[in-house]
C-alpha positions in Angstrom: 136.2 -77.4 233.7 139.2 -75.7 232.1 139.3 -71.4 231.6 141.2 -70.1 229.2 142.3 -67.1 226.8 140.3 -67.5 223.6 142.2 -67.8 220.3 141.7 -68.3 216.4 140.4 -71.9 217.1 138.3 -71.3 219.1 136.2 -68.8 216.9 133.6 -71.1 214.8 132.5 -72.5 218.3 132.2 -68.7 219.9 130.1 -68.3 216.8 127.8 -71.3 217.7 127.8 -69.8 220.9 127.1 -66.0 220.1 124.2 -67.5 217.2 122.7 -68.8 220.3 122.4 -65.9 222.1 121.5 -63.6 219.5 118.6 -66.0 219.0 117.5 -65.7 222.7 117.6 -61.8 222.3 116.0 -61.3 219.1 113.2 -63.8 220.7 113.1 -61.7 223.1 113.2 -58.5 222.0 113.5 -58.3 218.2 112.7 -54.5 218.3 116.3 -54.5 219.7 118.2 -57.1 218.1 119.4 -58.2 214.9 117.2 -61.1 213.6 119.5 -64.6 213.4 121.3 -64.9 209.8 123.7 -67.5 210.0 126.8 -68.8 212.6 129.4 -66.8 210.9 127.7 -63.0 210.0 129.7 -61.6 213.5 132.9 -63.7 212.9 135.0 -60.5 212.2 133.2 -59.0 215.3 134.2 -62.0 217.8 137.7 -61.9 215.7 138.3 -58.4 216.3 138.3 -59.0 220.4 141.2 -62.0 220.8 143.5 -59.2 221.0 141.9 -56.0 221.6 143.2 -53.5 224.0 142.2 -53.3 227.6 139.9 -56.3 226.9 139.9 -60.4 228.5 138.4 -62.8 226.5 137.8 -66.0 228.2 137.1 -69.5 227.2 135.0 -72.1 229.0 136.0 -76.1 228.5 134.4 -79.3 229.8 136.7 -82.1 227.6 138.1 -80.2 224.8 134.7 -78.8 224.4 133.9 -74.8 224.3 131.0 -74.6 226.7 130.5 -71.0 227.2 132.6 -67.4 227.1 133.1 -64.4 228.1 134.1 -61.1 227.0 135.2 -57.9 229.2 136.6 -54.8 228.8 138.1 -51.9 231.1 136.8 -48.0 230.5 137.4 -45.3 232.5 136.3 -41.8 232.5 138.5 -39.1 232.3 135.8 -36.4 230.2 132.4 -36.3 232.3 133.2 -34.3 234.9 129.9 -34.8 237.0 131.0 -38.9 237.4 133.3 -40.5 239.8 136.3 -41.1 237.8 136.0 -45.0 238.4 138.0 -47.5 236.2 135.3 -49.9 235.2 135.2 -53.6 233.7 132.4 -53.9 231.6 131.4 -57.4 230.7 130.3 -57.1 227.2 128.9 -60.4 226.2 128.5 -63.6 228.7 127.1 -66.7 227.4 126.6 -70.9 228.5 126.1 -73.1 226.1 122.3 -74.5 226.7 123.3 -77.8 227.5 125.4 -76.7 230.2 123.3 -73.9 231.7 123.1 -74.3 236.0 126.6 -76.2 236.3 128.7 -73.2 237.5 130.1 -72.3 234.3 129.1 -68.4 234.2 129.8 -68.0 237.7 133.3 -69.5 237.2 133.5 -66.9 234.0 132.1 -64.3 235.9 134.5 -65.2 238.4 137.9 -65.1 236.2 136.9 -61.9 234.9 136.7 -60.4 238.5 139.9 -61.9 239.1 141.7 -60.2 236.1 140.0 -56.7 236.7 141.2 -57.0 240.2 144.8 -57.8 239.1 143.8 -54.5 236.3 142.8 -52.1 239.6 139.3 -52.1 238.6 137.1 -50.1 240.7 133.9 -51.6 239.5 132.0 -54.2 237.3 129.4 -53.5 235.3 126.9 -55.7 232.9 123.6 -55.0 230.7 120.9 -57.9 231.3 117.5 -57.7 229.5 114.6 -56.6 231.2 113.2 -59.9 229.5 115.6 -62.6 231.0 114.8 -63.3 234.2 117.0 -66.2 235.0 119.8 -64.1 233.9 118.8 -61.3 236.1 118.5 -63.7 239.5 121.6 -65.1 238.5 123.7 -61.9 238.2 121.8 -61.3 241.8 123.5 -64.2 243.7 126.6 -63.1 242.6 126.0 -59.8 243.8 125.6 -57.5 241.4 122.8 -54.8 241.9 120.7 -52.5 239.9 122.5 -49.1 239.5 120.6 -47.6 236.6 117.9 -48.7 233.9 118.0 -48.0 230.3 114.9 -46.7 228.9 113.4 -46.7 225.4 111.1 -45.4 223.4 109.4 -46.8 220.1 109.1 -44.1 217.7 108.0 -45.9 214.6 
C-alpha cells in the first residue's frame, strides 16, 4: 500500500469514494444527510481541499488504485475563552473503499494524519462518527480515540 498527497487526478476516484459514503450516511440517517445525486455533485467541494490551508489530504493506493482517503484539518481556538486553547486536528472525512474495508487501510490513514499533526504541534485529534455506524465506532476505539462529547439533536418538523 502506497500513501500519498491527493492531487487533480485523483479527484473522479475521491468522488467514487465520497458517493459511497454519502450513501452509507444518508442510509443511515437521511434526516441528516444529503440524499445520493450523482459521483460528481461535491467535485468542487473535494477540489477545493488539495490545497487548502492548514489541511492534509491523503491518498490510499493498492496498485495504481485509489483505495480509500482522508481529509484533515488543524483549528485552534484563540476566541472561547472558557476552552483550553488546544491546537486540534480534526479529521474531516475518512473513507475505505468497500472492497478493501478490514485490511489496515484506515488505520494506516489514520495513522499518517497523526504523523503530520505531530510534525504540525497538534495537541489533539478529533473525529465525528455516527451514532449509527458501529463498526466505525469500535474501530476508532482500537486506535484509541474516546468519547469526549455527543452531539445532540432534535427533530422539529
Amino acid at each position: 500500500m502506497n500513501l500519498r498527497i491527493a492531487v487533480e487526478k485523483d479527484l473522479e476516484c475521491i468522488c467514487f469514494l465520497a458517493q459511497q459514503i454519502n450513501t452509507q450516511h444518508y442510509n443511515g440517517a437521511p434526516h441528516v444527510f444529503a440524499e445520493p445525486e450523482g459521483v460528481h455533485r461535491d467535485r468542487s467541494y473535494w477540489r477545493s481541499n488539495f490545497s487548502a490551508d492548514n489541511s492534509v489530504f491523503i491518498i490510499a493506493e493498492i496498485n495504481d488504485e485509489i483505495t480509500g482517503f482522508v481529509l484533515a484539518s488543524i483549528t485552534e481556538n484563540t476566541t472561547v475563552t472558557f476552552l483550553q486553547k488546544k491546537k486540534l486536528c480534526r479529521v474531516r472525512t475518512i473513507v475505505v473503499s468497500d472492497e478493501y474495508q478490514g485490511q489496515g487501510i484506515g488505520k494506516k490513514l489514520l495513522e499518517a494524519v497523526e504523523l503530520w499533526a505531530i510534525g504540525e504541534c497538534v495537541d489533539e485529534m478529533r473525529l465525528e462518527v455516527m451514532a449509527f455506524n458501529n463498526g466505525a465506532q469500535q474501530f476508532y476505539d482500537t486506535l484509541g480515540f474516546e468519547t469526549q462529547s455527543r452531539i445532540l439533536s432534535k427533530r422539529l418538523n
